[in-house]
N, C-alpha and C positions, 0 to 999 in steps of 0.2 A: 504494500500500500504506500501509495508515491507521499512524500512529509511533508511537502505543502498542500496535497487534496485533503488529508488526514484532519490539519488544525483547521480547518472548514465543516467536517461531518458534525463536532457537538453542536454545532448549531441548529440543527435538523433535529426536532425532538419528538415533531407526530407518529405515531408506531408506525413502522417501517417494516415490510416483509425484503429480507434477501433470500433468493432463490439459487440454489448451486449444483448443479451436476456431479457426481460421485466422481466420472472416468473425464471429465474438464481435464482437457492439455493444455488449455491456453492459459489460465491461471486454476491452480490446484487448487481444491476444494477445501483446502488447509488455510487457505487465505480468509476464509469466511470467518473465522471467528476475529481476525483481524477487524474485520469490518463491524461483527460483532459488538466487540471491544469499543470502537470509535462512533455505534450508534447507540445511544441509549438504551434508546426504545424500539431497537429490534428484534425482530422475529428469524431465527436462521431455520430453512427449510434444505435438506441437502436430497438428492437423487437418483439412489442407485440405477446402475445403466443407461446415464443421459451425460452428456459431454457438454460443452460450453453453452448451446444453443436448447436450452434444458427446456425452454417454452413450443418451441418445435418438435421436440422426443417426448415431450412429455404430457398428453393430454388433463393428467391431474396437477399438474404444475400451471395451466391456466385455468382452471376453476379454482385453487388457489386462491391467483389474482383477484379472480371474479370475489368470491367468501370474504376476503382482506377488502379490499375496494368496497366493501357492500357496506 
């Protein structure tokens, strides 16, 4: 997580879902708790068998959204 996006994310305090692909090669699913970490009030979802594009692979990763958003 880049240290100038970082000291920007406390700012963001409405509950937040991050969504993360298990097999993600682009950035490792390990990263997510970083993000974690840097958002209060988030939600980490992670997704076996989906790679970076986890909204794409993943039909329950956009009803998700939809549930979160509602």
């Amino acid at each position: 997580l880049d240290q100038k996006f970082r000291r920007y994310l406390h700012r963001i305090t409405m509950p937040t879902l991050i969504m993360w692909g298990a097999e993600d090669k682009v950035i490792p699913f390990q990263h997510a708790e970083l993000w974690k970490r840097a958002l209060p009030h988030a939600e980490v979802q992670v997704y076996k068998d989906a790679g970076h594009l986890v909204l794409d692979e993943k039909p329950e990763a956009v009803a998700a959204v939809a549930a979160h958003a509602a």
